[in-house]
C-alpha positions in Angstrom: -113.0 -77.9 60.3 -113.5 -74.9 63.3 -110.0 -75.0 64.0 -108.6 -74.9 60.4 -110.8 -72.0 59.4 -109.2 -70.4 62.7 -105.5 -71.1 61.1 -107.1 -69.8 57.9 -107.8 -66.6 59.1 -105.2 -66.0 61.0 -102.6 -66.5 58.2 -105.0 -64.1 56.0 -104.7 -62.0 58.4 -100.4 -62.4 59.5 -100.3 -61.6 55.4 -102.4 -58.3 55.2 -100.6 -57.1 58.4 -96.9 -57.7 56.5 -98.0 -56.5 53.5 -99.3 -53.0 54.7 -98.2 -52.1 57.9 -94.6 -50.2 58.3 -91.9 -51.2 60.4 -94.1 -54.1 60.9 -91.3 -56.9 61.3 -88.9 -56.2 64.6 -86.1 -58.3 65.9 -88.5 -60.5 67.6 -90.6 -61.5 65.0 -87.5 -63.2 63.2 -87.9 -66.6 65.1 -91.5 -67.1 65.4 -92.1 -66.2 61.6 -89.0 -68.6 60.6 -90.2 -71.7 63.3 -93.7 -71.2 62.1 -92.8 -72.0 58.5 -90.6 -74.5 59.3 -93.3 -75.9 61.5 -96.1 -76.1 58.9 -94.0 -77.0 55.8 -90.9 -79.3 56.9 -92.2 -82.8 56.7 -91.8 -86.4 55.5 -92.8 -86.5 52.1 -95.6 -88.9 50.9 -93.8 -91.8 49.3 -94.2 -91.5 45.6 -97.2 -92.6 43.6 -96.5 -91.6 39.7 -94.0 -93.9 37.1 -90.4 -93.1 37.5 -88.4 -91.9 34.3 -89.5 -92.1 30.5 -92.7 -94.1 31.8 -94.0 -91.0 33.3 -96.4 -89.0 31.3 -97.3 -85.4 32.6 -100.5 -85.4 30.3 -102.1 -89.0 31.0 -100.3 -89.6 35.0 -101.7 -86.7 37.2 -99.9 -85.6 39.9 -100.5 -85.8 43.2 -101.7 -82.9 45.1 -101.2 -82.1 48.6 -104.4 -82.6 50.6 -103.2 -79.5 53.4 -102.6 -77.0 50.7 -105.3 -74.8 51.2 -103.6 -73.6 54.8 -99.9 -74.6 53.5 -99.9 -72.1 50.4 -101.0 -69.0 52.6 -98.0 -70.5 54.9 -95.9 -69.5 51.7 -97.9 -66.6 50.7 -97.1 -65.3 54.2 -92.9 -66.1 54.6 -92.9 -64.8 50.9 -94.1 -61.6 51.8 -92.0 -61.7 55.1 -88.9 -62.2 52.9 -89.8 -59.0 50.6 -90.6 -56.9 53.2 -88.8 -53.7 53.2 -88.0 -54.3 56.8 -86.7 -58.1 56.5 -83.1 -57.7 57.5 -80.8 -60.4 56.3 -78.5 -59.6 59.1 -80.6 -60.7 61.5 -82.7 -63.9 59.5 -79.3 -65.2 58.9 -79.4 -66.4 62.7 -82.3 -68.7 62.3 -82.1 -69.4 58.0 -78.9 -71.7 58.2 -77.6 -74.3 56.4 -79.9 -76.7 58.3 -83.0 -74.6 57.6 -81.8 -74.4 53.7 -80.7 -78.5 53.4 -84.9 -79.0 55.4 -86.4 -76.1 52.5 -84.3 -78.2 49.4 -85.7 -81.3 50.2 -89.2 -81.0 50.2 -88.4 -79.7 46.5 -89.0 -83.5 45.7 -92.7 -82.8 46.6 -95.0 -84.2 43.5 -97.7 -81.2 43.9 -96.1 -78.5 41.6 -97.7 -75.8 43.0 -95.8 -76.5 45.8 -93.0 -76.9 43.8 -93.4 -73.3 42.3 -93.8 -71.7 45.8 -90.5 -73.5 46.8 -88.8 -72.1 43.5 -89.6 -68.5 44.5 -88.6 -69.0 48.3 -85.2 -70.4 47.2 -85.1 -67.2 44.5 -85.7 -64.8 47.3 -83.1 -66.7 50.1 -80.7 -67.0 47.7 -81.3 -63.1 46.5 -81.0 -62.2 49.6 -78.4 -64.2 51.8 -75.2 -63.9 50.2 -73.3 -66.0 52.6 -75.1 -68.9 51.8 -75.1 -69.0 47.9 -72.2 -71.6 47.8 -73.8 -73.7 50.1 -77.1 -73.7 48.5 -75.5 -74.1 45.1 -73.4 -77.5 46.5 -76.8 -78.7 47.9 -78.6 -78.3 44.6 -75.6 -79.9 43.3 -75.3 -83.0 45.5 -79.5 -83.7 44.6 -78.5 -83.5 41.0 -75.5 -86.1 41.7 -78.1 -88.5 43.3 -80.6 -88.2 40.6 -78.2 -88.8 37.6 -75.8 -91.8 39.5 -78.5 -93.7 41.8 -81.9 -93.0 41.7 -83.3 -90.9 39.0 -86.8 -89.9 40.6 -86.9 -86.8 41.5 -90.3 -84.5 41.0 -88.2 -80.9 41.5 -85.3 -81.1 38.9 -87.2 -78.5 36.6 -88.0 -76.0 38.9 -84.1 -76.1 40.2 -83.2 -75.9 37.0 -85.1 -72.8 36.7 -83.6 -71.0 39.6 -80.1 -72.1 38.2 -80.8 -70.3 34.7 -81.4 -67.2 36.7 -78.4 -68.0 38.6 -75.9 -68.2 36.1 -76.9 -65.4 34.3 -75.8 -63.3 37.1 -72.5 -64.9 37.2 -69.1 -63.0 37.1 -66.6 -63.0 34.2 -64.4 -64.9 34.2 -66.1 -68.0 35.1 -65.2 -69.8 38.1 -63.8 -73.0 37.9 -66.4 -74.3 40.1 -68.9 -72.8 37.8 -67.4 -74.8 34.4 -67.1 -78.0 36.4 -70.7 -77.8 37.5 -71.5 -77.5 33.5 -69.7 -80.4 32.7 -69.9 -82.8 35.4 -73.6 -82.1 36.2 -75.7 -80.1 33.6 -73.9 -82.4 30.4 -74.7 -85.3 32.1 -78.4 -84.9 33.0 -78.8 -85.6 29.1 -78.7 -89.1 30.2 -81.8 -89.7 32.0 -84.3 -91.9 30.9 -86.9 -88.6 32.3 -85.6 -85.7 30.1 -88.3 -84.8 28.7 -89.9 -83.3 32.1 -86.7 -80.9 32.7 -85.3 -80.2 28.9 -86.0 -76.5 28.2 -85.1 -76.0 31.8 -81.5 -77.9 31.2 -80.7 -76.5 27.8 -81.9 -72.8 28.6 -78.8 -73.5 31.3 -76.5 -74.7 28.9 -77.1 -71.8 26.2 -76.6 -69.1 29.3 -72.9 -71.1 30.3 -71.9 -70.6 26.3 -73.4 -66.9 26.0 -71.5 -66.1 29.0 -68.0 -67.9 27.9 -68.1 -69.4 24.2 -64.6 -71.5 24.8 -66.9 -73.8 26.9 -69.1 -74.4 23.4 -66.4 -77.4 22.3 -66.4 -79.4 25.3 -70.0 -78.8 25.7 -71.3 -79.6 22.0 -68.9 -82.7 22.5 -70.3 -84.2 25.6 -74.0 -83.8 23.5 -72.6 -86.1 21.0 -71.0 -87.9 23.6 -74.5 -88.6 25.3 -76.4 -88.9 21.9 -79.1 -91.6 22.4 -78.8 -94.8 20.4 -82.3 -96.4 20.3 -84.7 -93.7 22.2 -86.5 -91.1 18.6 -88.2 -88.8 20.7 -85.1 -88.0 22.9 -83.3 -87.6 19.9 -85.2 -84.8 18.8 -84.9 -83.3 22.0 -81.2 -83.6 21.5 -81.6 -81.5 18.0 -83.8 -79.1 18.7 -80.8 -78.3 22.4 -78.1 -78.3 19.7 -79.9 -75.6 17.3 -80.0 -73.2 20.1 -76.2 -73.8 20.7 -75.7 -73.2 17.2 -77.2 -69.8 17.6 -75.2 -68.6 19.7 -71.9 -70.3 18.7 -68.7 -68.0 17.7 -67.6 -69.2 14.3 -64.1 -69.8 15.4 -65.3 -72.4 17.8 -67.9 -73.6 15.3 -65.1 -74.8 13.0 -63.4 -77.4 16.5 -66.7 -79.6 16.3 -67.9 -79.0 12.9 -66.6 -82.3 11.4 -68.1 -84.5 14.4 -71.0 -82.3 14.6 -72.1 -82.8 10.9 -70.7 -86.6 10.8 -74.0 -86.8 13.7 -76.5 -84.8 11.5 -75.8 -87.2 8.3 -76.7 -89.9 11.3 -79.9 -88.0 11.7 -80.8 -86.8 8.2 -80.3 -90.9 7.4 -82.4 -92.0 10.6 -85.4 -94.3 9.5 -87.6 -92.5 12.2 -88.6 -89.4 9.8 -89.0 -87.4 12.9 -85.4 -87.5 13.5 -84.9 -87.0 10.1 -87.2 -84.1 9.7 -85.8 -82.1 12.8 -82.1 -82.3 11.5 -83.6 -81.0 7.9 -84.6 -78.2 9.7 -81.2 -76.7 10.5 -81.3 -75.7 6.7 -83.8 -73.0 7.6 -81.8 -71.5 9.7 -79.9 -68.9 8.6 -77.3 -68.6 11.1 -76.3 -72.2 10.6 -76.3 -71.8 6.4 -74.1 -68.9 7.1 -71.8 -71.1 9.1 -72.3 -74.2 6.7 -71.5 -71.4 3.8 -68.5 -70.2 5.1 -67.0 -73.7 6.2 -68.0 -75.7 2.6 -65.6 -77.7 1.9 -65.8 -79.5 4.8 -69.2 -79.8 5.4 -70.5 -80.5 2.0 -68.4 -84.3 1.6 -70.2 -85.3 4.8 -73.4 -84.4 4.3 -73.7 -85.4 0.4 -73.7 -89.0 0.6 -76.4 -88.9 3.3 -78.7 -86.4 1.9 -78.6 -88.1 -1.7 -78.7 -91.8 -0.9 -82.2 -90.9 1.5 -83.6 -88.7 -1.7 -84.0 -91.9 -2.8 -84.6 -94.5 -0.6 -86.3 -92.6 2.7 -89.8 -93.8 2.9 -91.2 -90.7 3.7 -91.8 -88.6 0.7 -92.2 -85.5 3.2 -88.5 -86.2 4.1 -87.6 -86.1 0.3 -89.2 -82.7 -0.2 -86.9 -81.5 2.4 -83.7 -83.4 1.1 -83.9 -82.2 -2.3 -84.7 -78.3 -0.5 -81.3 -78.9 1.9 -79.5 -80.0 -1.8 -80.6 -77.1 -3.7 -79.0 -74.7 -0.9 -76.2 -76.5 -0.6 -75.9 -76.6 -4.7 -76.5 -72.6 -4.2 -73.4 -72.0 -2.1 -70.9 -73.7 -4.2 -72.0 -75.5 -7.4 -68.5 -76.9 -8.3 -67.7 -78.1 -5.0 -71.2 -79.6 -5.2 -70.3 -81.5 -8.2 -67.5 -82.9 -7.2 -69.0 -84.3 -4.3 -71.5 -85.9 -6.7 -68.7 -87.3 -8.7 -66.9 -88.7 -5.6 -70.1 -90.4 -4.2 -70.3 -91.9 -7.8 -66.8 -93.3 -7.6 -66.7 -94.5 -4.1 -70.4 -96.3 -5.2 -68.1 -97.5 -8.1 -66.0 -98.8 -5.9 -67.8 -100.3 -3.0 -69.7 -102.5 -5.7 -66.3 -103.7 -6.8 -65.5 -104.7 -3.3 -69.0 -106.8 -3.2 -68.1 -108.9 -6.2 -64.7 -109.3 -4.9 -66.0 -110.6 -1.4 -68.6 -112.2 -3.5 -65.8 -113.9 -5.5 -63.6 -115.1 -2.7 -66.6 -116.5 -0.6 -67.4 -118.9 -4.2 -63.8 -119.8 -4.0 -64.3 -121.5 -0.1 -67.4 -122.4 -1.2 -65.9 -124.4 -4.2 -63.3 -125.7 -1.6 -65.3 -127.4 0.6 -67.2 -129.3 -2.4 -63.6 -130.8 -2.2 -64.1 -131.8 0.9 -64.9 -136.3 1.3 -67.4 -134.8 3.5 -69.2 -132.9 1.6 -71.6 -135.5 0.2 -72.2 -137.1 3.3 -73.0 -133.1 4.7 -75.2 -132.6 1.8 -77.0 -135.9 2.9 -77.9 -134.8 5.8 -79.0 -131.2 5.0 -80.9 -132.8 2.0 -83.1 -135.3 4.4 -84.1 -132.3 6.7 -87.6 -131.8 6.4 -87.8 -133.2 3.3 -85.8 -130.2 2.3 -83.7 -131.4 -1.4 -82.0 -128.6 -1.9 -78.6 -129.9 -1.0 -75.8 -127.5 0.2 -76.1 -124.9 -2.4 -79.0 -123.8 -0.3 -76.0 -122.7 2.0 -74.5 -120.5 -0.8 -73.1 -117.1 0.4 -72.9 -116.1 -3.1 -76.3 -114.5 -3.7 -75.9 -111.1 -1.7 -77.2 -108.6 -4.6 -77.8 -105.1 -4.2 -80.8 -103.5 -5.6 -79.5 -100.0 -5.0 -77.3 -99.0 -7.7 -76.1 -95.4 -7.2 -72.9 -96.4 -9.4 -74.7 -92.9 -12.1 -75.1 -90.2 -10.0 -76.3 -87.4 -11.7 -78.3 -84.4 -10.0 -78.6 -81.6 -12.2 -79.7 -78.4 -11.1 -82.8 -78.7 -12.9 -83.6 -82.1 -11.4 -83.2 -80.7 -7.4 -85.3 -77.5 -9.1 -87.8 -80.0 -10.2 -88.3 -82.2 -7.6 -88.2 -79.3 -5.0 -91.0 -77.4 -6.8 -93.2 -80.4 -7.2 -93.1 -81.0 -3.5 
């Protein structure tokens, strides 16, 4: 304990001696700063001891905290104030901060104490700030971590905080874009979506992908198509996640590009507004508060309205959340606002195709009787009907086997939504 008060003190005193004395970093203070860091902080990591991926929790698995931090943050406190010196010289720190000292800094960025993480975010900030030179190289590093996360071993505790010095990054980026830039959005940011762990990086990611589209909106098609592309299948709560990323696109898409994805984009939203889980559900209803997007849905009617009908007036009906129907019959009465013939003669459609997709029932219905009444035909048919009649004492013979009772209970063949009825039921909600 002696000696580590010693340390202590010494760093206390190594960061009050930067931090107010003038022309207090010369030439040779450059190595013995940079090898003491390096000495103190570049180590093997302690092999991992929270769940990997969506098992992780960050409110119920705590993380694990370094048990040298006391002396290892004034370590960072001290190189932190070394790098904002007004004397620290780049020229010369570029001598001992190389590419072996930067690939050493990135990977203890895996550490799982995040206030180590967060000193490491600001170090990398400041380096990267500072050492123009090595900006490609520390990009491609950060780049090859993200490769191994996403294609072999998704654990990784500092994906968040990179992401965050990346958001900073690419604002600062020159137009036009590089193409080293737009392949990094598309083969690396689009495909993080993928991760079982999302949830511990997503503002992070999509703050990155809304700065790539304010900065060029011709990426927003191949972008808003790769989301769709990675849409999950089976996983709610990501799904949400997934909606909430894509409303911030939507604010800040150009409405030219809006109209390239706004048939695929709404075909996912009917997906949503019909989704059983009424968070899902609830999240896409959203969108028609927002009055960016109703200006967009507005202006691009009558191609929007014939996908979303069907979806939004079958679930009036049959979604089992009546909190989800209040919002259906408030997303019908806008749409009804912005072009009441057009929103008839969806109504009128729906009621025709219903017409004829009940027609289609009886006809399978009808055909499947006819092979049924066939195979009564059959010499073998008694001797079948035997056997299925002896099973467990079971008599009901091979008309238990009929395919001809599929009836539907949802008859939707009248459609009729007045605007007094949406009025109605949106008031009494």
């Amino acid at each position: 304990m002696k000696y580590k008060e010693v340390k202590r003190a010494a760093l206390n005193e190594l960061i009050d001696y930067v931090s107010t004395c003038r022309d207090a970093i010369t030439e040779n203070i450059y190595p013995e700063a940079i090898n003491m860091f390096a000495l103190n902080l570049f180590r093997p990591l302690s092999p991992p001891t929270n769940p990997v991926g969506a098992e992780f929790d960050p409110d119920e698995d705590e993380p694990t905290l370094e048990a040298a931090w006391p002396h290892l943050q004034l370590v960072y406190e001290f190189f932190l104030r070394f790098l904002e010196s007004p004397d620290f010289q780049s020229s010369v720190a570029k001598k001992y901060i190389d590419h072996k000292f930067m690939l050493r800094l990135l990977m203890i960025m895996d550490s799982e104490d995040p206030r180590e993480r967060d000193f490491l975010k600001t170090t990398l900030h400041r380096i990267y700030g500072k050492f123009l030179g090595m900006r490609a190289y520390i990009r491609k590093q950060i780049n090859n971590i993200f490769y191994c996360f996403i294609y072999e071993t998704e654990r990784h505790n500092g994906i968040a905080e990179l992401l965050e010095i990346l958001g900073s990054i690419i604002n600062g980026f020159a137009l036009p874009l590089k193409e080293e830039h737009r392949t990094f959005l598309l083969r690396v940011l689009l495909p993080l979506h993928k991760v079982k762990s999302l949830s511990t990086y997503h503002p992070q990611l999509a703050y990155c992908v809304v700065q790539f589209l304010e900065k060029d909106p011709s990426l927003t098609e191949p972008v808003i198509m790769g989301l769709l592309k990675f849409w999950p299948k089976i996983h709610s709560p990501k799904e949400v996640m997934f909606l909430n990323e894509l409303e911030e696109v939507l604010d800040v898409i150009e409405p030219v590009e809006f109209q390239k994805v706004m048939v695929p984009l709404f075909t996912q939203l009917a997906r949503c507004v019909s989704s059983p889980h009424f968070q899902v559900a609830e999240r896409a209803l959203y969108y028609w508060n927002n009055e960016y997007v109703m200006s967009l849905i507005g202006e691009n009617a009558t191609v929007i309205l014939p996908i979303m009908f069907p979806a939004l007036y079958k679930n009036s009906k049959s979604h089992w959340n009546k909190t989800i129907h209040g919002l259906i019959y408030n997303a019908l009465k806008l749409l009804m606002e912005i072009n009441q013939k057009l929103f008839d003669e969806c109504s009128q459609n729906y009621a025709k195709e219903r017409s004829l997709e009940k027609v289609r029932q009886e006809e399978k219905e009808r055909k499947w009787e006819m092979i049924e009444q066939c195979a009564r035909k059959n010499p073998k048919y008694c001797e079948v009907k035997a056997v299925f009649g002896d099973v467990n004492g079971i008599s009901c013979g091979m008309e238990a086997l009929s395919l001809n009772s599929s009836t539907s209970n949802d008859d939707d063949t009248t459609v009729q939504l007045s605007k007094e009825e949406i009025m109605r039921n949106t008031l009494n909600r």
